[in-house]
PABARO-971174 format. One record per atom (N, C-alpha, C): residue number from 1; residue in one letter; atom name; x, y, z. Coordinates in nm, 3 decimals. Layout:
# residues N
   pos   code   site         x         y         z
   NUM      A     CA         X         Y         Z
...
# end
This chain:
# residues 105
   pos   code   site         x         y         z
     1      X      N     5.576   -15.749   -10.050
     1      X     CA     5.667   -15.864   -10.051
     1      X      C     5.751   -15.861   -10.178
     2      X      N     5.860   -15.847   -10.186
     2      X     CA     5.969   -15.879   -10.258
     2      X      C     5.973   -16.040   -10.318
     3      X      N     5.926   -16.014   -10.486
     3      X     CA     5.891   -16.143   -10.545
     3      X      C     6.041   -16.181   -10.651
     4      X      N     6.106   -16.092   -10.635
     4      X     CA     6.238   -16.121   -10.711
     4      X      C     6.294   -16.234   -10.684
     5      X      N     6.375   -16.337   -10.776
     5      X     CA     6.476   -16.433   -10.720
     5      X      C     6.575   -16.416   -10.720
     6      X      N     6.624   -16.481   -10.633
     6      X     CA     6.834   -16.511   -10.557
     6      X      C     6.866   -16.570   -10.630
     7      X      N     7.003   -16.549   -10.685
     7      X     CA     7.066   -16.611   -10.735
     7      X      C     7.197   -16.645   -10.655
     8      X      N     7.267   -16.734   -10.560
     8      X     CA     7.410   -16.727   -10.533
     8      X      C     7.541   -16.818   -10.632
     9      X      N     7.612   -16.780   -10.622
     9      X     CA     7.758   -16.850   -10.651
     9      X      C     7.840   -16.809   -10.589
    10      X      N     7.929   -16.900   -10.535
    10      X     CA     8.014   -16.882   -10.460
    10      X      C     8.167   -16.945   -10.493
    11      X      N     8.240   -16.860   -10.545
    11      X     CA     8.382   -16.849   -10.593
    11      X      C     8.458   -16.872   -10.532
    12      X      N     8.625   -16.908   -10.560
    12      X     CA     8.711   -16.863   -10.468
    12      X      C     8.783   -16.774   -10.515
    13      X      N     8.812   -16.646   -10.431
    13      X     CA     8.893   -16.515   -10.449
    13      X      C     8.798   -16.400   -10.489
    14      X      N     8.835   -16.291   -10.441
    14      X     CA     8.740   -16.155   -10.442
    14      X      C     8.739   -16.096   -10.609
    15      X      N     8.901   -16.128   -10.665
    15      X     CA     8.914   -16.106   -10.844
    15      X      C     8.799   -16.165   -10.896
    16      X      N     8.792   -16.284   -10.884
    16      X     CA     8.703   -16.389   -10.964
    16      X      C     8.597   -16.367   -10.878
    17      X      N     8.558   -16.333   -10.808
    17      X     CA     8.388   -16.280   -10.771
    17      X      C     8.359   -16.128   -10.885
    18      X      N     8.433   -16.067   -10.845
    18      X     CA     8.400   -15.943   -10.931
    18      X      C     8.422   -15.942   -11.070
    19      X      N     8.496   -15.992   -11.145
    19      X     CA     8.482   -16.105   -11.268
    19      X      C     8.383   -16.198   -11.302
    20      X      N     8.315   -16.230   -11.253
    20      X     CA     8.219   -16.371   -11.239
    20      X      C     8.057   -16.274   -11.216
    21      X      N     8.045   -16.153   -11.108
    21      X     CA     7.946   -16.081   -11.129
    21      X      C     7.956   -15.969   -11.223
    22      X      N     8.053   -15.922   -11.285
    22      X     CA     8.061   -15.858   -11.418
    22      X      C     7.959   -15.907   -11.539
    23      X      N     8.041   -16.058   -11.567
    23      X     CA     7.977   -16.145   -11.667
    23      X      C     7.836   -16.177   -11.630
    24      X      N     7.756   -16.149   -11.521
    24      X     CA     7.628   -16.200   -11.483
    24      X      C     7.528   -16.094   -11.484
    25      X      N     7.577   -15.975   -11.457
    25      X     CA     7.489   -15.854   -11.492
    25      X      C     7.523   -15.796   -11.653
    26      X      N     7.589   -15.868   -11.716
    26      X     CA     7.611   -15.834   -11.842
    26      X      C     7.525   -15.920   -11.929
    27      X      N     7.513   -16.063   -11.855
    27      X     CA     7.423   -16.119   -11.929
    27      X      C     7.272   -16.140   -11.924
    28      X      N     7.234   -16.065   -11.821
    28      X     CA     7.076   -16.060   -11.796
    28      X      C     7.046   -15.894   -11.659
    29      X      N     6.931   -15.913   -11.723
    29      X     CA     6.887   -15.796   -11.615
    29      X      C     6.857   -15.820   -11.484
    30      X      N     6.981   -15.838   -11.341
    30      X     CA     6.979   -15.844   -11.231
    30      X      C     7.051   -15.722   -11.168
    31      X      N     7.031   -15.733   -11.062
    31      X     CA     7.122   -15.633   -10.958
    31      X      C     7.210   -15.733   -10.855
    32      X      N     7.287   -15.681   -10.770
    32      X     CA     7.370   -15.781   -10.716
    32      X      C     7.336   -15.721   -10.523
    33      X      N     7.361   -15.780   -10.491
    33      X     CA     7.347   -15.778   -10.310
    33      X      C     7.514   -15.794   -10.283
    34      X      N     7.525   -15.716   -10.170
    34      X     CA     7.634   -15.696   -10.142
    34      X      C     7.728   -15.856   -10.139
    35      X      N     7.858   -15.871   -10.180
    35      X     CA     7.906   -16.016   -10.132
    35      X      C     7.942   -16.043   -10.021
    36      X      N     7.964   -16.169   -10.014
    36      X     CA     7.974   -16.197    -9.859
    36      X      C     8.114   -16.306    -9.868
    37      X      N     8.185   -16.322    -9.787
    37      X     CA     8.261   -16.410    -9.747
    37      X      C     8.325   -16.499    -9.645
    38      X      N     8.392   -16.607    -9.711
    38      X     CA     8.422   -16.682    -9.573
    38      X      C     8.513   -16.767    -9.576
    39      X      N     8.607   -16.738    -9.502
    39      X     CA     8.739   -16.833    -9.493
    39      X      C     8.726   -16.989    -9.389
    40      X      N     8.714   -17.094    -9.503
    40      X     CA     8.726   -17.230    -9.415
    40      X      C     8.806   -17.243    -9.337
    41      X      N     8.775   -17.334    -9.235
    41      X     CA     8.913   -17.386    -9.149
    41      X      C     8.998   -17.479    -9.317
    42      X      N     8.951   -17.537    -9.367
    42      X     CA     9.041   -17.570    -9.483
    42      X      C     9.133   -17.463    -9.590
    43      X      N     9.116   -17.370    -9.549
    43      X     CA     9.148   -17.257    -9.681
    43      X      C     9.284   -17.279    -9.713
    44      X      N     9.399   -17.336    -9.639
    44      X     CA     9.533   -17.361    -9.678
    44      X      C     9.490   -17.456    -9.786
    45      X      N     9.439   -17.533    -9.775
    45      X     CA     9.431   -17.654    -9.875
    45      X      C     9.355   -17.614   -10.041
    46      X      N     9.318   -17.475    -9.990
    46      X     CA     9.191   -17.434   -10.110
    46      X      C     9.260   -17.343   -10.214
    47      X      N     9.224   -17.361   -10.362
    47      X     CA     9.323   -17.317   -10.487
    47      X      C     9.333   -17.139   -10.460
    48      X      N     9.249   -17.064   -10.350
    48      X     CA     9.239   -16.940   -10.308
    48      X      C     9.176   -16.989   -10.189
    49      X      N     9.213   -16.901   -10.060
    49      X     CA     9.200   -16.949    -9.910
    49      X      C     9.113   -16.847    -9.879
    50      X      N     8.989   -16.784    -9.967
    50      X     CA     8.893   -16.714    -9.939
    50      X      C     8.768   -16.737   -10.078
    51      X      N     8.681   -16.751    -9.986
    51      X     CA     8.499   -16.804   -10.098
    51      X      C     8.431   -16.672   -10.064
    52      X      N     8.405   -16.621   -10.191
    52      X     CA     8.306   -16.534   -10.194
    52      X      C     8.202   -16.520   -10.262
    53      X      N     8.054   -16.524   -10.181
    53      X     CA     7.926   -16.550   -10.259
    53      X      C     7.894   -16.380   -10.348
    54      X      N     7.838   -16.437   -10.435
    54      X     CA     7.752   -16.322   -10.535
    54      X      C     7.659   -16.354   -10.514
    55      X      N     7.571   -16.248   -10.480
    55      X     CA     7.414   -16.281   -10.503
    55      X      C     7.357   -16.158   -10.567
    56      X      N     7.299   -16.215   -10.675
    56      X     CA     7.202   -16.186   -10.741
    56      X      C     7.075   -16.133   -10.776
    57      X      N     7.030   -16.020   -10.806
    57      X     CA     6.842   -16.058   -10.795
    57      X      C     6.775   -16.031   -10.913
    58      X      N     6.675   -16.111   -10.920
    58      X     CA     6.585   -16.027   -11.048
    58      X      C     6.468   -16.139   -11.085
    59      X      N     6.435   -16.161   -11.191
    59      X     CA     6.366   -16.240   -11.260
    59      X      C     6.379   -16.403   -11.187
    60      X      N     6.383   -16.481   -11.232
    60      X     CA     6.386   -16.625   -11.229
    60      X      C     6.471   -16.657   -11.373
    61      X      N     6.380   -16.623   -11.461
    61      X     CA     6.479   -16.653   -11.601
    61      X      C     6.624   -16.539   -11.601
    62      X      N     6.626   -16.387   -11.563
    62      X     CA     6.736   -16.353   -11.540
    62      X      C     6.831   -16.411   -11.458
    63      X      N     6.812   -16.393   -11.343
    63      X     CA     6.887   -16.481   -11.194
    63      X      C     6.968   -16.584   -11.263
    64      X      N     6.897   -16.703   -11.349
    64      X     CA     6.937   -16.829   -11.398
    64      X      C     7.059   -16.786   -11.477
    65      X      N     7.007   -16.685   -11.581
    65      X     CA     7.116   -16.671   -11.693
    65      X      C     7.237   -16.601   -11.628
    66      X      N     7.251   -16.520   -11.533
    66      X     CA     7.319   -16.464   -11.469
    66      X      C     7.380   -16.557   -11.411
    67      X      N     7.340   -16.644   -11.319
    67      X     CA     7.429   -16.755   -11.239
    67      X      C     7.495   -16.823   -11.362
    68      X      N     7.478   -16.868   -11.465
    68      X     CA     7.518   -16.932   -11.548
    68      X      C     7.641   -16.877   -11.605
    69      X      N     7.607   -16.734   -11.665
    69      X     CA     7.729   -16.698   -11.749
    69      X      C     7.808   -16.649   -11.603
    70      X      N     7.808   -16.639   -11.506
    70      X     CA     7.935   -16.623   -11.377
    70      X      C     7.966   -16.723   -11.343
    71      X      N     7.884   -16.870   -11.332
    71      X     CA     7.950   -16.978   -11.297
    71      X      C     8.065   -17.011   -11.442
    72      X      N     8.034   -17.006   -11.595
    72      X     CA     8.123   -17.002   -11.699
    72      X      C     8.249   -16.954   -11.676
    73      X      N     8.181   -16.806   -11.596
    73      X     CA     8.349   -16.768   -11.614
    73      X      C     8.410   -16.756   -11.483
    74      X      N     8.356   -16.799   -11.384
    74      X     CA     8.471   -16.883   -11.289
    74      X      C     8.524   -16.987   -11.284
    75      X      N     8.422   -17.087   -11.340
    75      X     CA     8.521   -17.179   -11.420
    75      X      C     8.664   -17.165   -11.488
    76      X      N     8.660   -17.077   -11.539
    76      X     CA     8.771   -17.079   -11.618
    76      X      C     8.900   -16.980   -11.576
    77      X      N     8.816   -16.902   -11.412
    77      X     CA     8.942   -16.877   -11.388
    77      X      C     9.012   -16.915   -11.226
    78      X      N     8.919   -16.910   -11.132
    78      X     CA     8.967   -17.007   -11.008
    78      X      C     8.900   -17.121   -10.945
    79      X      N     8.746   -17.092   -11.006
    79      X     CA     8.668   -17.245   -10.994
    79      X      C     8.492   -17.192   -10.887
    80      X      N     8.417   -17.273   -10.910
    80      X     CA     8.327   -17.254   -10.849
    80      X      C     8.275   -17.361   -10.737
    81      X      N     8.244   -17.340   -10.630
    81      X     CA     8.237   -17.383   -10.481
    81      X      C     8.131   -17.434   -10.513
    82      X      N     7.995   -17.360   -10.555
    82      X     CA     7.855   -17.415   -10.556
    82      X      C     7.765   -17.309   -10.589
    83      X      N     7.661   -17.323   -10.660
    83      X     CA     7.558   -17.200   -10.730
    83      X      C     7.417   -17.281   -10.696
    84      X      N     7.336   -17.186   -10.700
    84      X     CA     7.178   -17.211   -10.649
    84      X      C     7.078   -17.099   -10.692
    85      X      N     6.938   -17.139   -10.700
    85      X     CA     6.907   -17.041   -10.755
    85      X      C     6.766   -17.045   -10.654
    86      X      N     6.711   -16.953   -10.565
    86      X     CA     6.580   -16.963   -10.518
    86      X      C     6.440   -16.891   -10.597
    87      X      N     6.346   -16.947   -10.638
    87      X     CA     6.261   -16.863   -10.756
    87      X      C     6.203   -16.770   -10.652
    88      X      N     6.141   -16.831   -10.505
    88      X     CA     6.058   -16.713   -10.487
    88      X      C     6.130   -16.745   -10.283
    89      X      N     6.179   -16.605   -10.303
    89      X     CA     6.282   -16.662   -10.169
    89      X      C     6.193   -16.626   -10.032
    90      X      N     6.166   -16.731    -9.907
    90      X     CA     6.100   -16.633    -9.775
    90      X      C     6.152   -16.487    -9.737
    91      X      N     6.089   -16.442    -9.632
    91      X     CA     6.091   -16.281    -9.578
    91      X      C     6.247   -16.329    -9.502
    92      X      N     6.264   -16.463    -9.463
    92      X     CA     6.377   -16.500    -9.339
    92      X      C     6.475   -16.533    -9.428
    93      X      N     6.466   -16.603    -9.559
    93      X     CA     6.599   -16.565    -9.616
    93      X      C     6.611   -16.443    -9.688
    94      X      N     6.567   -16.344    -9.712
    94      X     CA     6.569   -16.203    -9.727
    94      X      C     6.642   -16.161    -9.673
    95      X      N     6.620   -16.157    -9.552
    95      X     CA     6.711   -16.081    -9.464
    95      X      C     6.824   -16.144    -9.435
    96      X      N     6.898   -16.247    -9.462
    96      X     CA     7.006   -16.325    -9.474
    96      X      C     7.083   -16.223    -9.571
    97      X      N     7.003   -16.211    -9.667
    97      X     CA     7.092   -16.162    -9.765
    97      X      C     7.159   -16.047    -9.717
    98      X      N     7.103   -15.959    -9.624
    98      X     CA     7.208   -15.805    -9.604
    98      X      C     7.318   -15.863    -9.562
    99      X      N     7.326   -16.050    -9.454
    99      X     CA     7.443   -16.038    -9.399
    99      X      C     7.570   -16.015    -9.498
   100      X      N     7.665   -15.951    -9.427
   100      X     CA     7.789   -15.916    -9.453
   100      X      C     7.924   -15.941    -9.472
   101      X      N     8.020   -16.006    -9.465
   101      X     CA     8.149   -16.029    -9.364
   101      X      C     8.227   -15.922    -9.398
   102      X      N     8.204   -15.900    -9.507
   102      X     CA     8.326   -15.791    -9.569
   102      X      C     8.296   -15.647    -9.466
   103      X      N     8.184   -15.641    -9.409
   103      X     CA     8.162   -15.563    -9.334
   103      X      C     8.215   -15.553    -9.154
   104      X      N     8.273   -15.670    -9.175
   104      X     CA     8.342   -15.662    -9.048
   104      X      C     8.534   -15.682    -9.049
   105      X      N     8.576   -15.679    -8.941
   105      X     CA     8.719   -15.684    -8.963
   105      X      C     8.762   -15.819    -8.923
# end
């Protein structure tokens, strides 16, 4: 069983995801799971008309510091949707995590 924790945040724009997980594996020892995305029926209205989650893995105290310094610096450059952190995640959200979108057209 996979005892690592999730970390997500979820950005708007693919720049500021990959900016935002830069700063999060820089600041603690995690690895990242592929991102995922998703365009609201609101996205005209949204400061970027695409949210893309980072997720995270590692520690509990890494995960944290990681969500932290990526939520910092999306802050400051298109904004953050919502961040969460699971310490010890089920086998059923595990497998959530491979899902994809970027993997489809």
């Amino acid at each position: 069983m996979d005892e690592r924790a999730v970390g997500m945040l979820e950005v708007y724009g693919l720049v500021c995801a990959f900016i935002a997980a830069d700063a999060g594996c820089k600041a603690a020892n995690v690895t990242l799971e592929p991102f995922d995305k998703n365009k609201p029926a609101n996205a005209d209205s949204l400061p970027v008309p695409l949210l893309v989650t980072i997720k995270f893995r590692g520690s509990v105290e890494d995960v944290t510091a990681a969500v932290e310094a990526g939520r910092q610096t999306a802050e400051a450059l298109t904004g953050v949707v919502v961040s969460h952190v699971i310490p010890r995640p089920t086998q059923d959200t595990l497998k959530m995590l491979g899902i994809c979108a970027f993997d489809k057209d």
